[in-house]
PAMARDREN-465289 format. One line per 10 residues: number of its first residue (from 1); their letters; for each residue x, y, z of C-alpha. Coordinates in steps of 0.02 Angstrom, whole numbers, plus 50000, padded with zeros to 5 digits. Example, Ala and Ser with C-alpha at 12.3 -4.5 7.8 and 13.67 -1.06 7.14 Angstrom:
BEGIN
1) as) 50615:49775:50390  50684:49947:50357 .
end
This chain:
BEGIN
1) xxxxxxxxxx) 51293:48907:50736  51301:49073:50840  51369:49218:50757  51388:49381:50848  51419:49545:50729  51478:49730:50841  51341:49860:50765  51412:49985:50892  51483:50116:50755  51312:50076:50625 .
11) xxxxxxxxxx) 51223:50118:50786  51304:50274:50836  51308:50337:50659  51106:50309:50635  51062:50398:50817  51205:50540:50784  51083:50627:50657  50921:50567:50697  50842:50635:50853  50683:50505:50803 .
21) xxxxxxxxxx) 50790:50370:50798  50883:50410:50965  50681:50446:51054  50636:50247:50964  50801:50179:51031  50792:50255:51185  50626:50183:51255  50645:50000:51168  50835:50003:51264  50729:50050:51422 .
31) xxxxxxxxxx) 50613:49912:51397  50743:49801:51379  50849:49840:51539  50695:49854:51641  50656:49670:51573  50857:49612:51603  50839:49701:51784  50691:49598:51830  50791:49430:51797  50719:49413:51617 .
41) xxxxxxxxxx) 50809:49390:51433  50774:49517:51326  50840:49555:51153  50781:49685:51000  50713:49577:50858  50639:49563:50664  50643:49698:50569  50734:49836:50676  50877:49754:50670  50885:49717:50475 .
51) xxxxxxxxxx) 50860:49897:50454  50996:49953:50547  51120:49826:50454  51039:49886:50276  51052:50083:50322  50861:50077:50308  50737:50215:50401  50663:50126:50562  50479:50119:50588  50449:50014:50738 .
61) xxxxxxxxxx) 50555:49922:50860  50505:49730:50936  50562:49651:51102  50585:49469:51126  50640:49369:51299  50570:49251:51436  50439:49372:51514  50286:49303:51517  50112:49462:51469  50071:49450:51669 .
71) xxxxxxxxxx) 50262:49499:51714  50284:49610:51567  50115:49715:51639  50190:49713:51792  50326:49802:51751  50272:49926:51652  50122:50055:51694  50079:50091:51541  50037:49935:51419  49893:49847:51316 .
81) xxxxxxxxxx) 49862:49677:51302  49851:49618:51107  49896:49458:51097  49906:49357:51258  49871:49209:51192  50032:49228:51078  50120:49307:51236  50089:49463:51151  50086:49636:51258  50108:49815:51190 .
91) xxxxxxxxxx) 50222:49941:51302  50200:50109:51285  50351:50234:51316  50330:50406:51280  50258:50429:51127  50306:50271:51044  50240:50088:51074  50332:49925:51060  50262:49766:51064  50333:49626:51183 .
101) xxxxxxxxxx) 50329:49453:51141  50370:49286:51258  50484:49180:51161  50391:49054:51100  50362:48883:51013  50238:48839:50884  50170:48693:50828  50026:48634:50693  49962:48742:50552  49806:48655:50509 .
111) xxxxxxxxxx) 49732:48803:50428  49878:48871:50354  49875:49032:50436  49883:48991:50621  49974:48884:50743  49858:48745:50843  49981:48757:51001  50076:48889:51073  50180:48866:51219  50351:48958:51313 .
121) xxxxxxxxxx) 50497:48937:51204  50670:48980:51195  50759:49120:51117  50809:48970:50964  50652:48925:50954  50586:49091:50923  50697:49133:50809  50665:48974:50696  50491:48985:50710  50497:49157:50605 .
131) xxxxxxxxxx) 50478:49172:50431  50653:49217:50345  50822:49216:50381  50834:49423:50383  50683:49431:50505  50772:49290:50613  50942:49411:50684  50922:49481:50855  50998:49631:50942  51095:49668:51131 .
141) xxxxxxxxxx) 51044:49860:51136  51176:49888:51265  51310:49793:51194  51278:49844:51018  51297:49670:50948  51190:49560:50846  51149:49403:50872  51136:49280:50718  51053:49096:50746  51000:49085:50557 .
151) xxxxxxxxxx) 51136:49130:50441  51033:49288:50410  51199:49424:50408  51261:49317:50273  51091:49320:50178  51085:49488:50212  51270:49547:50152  51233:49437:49987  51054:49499:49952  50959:49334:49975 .
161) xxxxxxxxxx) 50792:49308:50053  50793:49132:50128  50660:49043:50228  50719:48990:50410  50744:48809:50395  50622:48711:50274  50566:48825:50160  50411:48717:50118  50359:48719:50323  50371:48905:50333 .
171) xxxxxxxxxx) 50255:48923:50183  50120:48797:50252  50120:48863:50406  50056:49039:50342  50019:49065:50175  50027:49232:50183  50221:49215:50213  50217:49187:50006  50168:49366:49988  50285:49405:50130 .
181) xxxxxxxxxx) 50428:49345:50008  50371:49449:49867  50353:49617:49998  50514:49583:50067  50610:49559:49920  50548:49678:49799  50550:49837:49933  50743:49766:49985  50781:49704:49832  50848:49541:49882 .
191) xxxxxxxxxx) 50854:49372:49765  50739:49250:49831  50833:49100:49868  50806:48961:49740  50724:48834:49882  50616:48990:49938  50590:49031:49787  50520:48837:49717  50421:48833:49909  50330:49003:49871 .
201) xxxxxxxxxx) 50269:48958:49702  50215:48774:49777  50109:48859:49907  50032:48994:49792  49842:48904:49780  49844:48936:49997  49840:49118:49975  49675:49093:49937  49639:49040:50116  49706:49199:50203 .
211) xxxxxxxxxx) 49591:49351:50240  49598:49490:50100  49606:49607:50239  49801:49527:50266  49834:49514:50085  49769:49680:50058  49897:49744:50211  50058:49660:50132  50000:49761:49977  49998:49936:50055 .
221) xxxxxxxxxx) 50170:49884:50154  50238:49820:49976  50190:49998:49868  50231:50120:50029  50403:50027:50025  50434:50049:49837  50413:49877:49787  50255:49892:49677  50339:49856:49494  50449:49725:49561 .
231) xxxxxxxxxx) 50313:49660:49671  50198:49647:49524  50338:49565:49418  50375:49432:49581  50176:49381:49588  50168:49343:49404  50327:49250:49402  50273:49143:49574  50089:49107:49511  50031:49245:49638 .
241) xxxxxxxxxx) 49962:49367:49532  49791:49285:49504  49780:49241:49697  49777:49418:49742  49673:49518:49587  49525:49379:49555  49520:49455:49377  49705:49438:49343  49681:49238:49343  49650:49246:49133 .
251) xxxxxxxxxx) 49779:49371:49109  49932:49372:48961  50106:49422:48975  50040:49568:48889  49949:49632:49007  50079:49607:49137  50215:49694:49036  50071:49845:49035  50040:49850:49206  50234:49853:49229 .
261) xxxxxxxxxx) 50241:49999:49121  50116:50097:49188  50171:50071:49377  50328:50126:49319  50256:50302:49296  50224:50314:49456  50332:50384:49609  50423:50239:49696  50316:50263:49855  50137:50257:49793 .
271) xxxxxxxxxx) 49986:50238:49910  49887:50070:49880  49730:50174:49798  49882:50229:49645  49937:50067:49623  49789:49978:49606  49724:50084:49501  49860:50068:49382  49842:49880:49398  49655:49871:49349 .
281) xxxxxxxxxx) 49689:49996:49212  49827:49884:49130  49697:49718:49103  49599:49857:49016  49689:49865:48863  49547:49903:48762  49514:50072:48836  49431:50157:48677  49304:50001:48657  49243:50044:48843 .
291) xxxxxxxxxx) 49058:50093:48858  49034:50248:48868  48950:50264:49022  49082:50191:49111  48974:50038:49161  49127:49896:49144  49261:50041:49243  49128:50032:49369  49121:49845:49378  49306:49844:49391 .
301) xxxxxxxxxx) 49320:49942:49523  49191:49856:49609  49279:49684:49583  49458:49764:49651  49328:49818:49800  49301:49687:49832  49434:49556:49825  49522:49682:49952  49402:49724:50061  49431:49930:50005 .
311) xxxxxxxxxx) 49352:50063:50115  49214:50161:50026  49323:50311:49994  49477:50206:49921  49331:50110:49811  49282:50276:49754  49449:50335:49722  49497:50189:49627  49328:50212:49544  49366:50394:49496 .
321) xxxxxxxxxx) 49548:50342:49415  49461:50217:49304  49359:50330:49235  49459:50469:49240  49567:50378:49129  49399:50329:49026  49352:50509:48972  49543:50553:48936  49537:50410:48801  49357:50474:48741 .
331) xxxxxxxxxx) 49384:50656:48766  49408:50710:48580  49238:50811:48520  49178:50857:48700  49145:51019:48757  49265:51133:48829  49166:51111:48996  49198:50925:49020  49367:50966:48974  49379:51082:49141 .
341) xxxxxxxxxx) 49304:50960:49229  49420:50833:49206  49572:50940:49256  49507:50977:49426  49548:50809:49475  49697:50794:49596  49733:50652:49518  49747:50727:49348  49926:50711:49298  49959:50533:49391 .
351) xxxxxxxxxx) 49823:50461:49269  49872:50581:49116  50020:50485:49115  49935:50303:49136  49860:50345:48978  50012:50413:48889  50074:50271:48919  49925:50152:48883  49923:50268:48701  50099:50247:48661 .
361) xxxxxxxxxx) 50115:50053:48702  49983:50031:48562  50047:50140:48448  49892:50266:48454  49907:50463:48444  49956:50554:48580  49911:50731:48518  49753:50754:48600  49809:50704:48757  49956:50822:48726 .
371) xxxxxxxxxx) 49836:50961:48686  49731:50937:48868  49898:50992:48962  49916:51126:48842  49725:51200:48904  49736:51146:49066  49910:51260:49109  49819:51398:49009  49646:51406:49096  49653:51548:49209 .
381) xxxxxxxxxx) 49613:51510:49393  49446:51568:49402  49405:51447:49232  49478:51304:49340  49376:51336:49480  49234:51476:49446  49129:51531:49573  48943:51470:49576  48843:51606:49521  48683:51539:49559 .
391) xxxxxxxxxx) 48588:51438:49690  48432:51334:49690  48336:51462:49770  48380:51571:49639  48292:51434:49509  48119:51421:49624  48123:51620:49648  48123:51648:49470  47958:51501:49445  48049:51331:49425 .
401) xxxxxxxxxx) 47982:51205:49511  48102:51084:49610  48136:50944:49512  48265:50884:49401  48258:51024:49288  48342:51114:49435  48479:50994:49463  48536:51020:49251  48508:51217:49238  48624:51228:49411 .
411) xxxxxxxxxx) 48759:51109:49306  48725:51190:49146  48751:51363:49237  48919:51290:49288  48986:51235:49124  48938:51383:49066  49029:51487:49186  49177:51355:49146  49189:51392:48978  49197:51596:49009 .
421) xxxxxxxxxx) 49033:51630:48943  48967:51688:49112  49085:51788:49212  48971:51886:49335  48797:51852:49447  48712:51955:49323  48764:51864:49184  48697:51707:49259  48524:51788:49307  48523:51848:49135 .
431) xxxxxxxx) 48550:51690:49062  48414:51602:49198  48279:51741:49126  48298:51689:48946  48272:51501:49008  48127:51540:49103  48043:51638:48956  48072:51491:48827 .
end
């Protein structure tokens, strides 16, 4: 059943105080007259348009109708072709793009992630051929109405996240549409529908079959739109969890209920780097058994790597909150010198708390982590981050021979000049003389 819905006040109201907004409105509206002017239907769709109904900042705006890539890039000087064989074609107007898509029809999922046949559809068929209900609405720019084929406004004015149609099919058909149910509900906190819900759970095992460079993309969406305790909470309840962290498979409610209290530490918006670390750091509840030279926070990180396909720097940055978190735990006895070192971290306070929290969930003593802030506000500047007072040419001019030996009297020179007991150049070469002479 059709249901049409006037936006024309929301509308108004989001574009009155949002120049953006008006610049993102304004060229997807031009796209779409330019389409209607050519003969062609043309409608917003997706995710725009449950923004605008939920009061919710817009990102991105997509176009649906009957034009077919070779008419779209005739119309339109400026456009990239990224998915003709999905009718796919990106339009570029002023500074924003938008992608335009031929309506389509889909049929046959044979490896769960994409359809065997595509072929020219019509504006139902596109719509039921998307994922869930809130995705399915579409938008008349000009006449500020939307256009509901699903039952989506109802779904959306109760909170409910329903598959279009059977929810088992939509599953099947991409697996990664499970994970797609956990994003979308956690970051708009809706209910999953009970049939969605059951389907999601069902279809967990194919989530194995999708890339990890997918999986790892719903992630990022899921934590940059505030869903990452929720989102955690979702995947454990819907047999997910283990799907997407390899080393999660053997994991307890405990460790769950850790990770859930660590991520809720964190800001609401976290980049995917914060959350996993939190994540790997919660199945490491036995924090003060680790090695000590980090060997099994290594291994960790290199699993999480991994399974997500991380880039080298957000491996390493992962990597470095692991074992940030290590030497907070261990830190009691070191030098004052490894003590700096671990405050220059940017990441200092973000995993201070982790371990707060990892501390006070087990009932351990929290004093020495209490007394790191307590040095760390009271080092001056120039403590934090001192100079470097010497250089390796410094080392060979005064007889050392390259070598390791260099490498530790440069470090020792630092933690020396860390802990205040050089302050100036001539204290260093001072100090470099009596080494030389022993």
């Amino acid at each position: 059943m059709r249901t049409v819905l006037d936006v024309r006040d929301k509308l108004a109201a989001l574009l009155a105080g949002d120049a953006e907004a008006r610049d993102l409105f304004g060229g997807a509206a031009e796209i779409v007259r330019k389409l209607r002017s050519a003969g062609h239907e043309a409608w917003f769709v997706g995710g725009a348009v449950r923004d605008l109904l939920l009061g919710r900042p817009i990102q991105d705006i997509d176009v649906t109708g009957s034009a077919s890539p070779d008419e779209v890039m005739a119309l339109f000087p400026r456009t990239v072709a990224v998915g003709e064989s999905f009718g796919v074609v990106r339009v570029l107007v002023g500074s924003h793009q938008f992608e335009v898509a031929l309506y389509r029809r889909e049929e046959g999922y044979s490896d769960g992630r994409h359809p065997d046949r595509v072929s020219p559809g019509t504006l139902e068929q596109d719509v039921e051929r998307r994922d869930f209900t809130a995705n399915g609405l579409v938008m008349d720019p000009d006449a500020g109405s939307i256009i509901d084929l699903v039952g989506g406004l109802s779904d959306i004015d109760r909170r409910i996240l329903r598959a279009i149609g059977i929810p088992s099919e939509r599953m099947e058909e991409d697996y990664l549409r499970t994970l797609r149910a956990v994003r979308f509900s956690s970051c708009l906190e809706f209910d999953l529908d009970p049939a969605t819900r059951e389907a999601v759970a069902a279809a967990a095992p194919g989530l194995e079959r999708i890339s990890r460079e997918r999986v790892r993309a719903e992630l990022e969406k899921m934590a940059h739109g505030g869903g990452a305790v929720r989102g955690l909470e979702l995947m454990e309840g819907l047999s997910l969890l283990g799907r997407v962290f390899p080393f999660w498979k053997s994991a307890g409610r405990r460790q769950v209920e850790t990770a859930l209290r660590l991520l809720a530490r964190l800001p609401r918006r976290v980049e995917l780097v914060e959350w996993l670390g939190a994540v790997a750091l919660a199945f490491e509840e036995g924090l003060l058994s680790w090695p000590t030279d980090g060997r099994k926070v290594r291994e960790r990180g290199a699993v999480l790597a991994d399974s997500l396909r991380l880039s080298g720097d957000e491996r390493r940055e992962v990597e470095q909150r692991l074992l940030l978190a290590l030497r907070m735990a261990r830190i009691r006895g070191e030098r004052q010198a490894r003590r700096i070192d671990l405050y220059r971290a940017d990441c200092f306070d973000e995993v201070l708390e982790l371990v707060r929290e990892l501390f006070a969930g087990r009932g351990l003593p929290t004093d020495t982590l209490a007394e790191l802030v307590f040095e760390r506000a009271s080092l001056p500047p120039e403590r934090l981050h001192p100079r470097r007072l010497l250089t390796g040419d410094d080392l060979t001019a005064a007889g050392i021979s390259r070598g390791p030996r260099i490498g530790a009297l440069l470090a020792e020179c630092e933690d020396l000049a860390a802990e205040g007991i050089l302050v100036t150049r001539e204290d260093a070469l001072a100090w470099l003389g009596r080494q030389t002479d022993s």
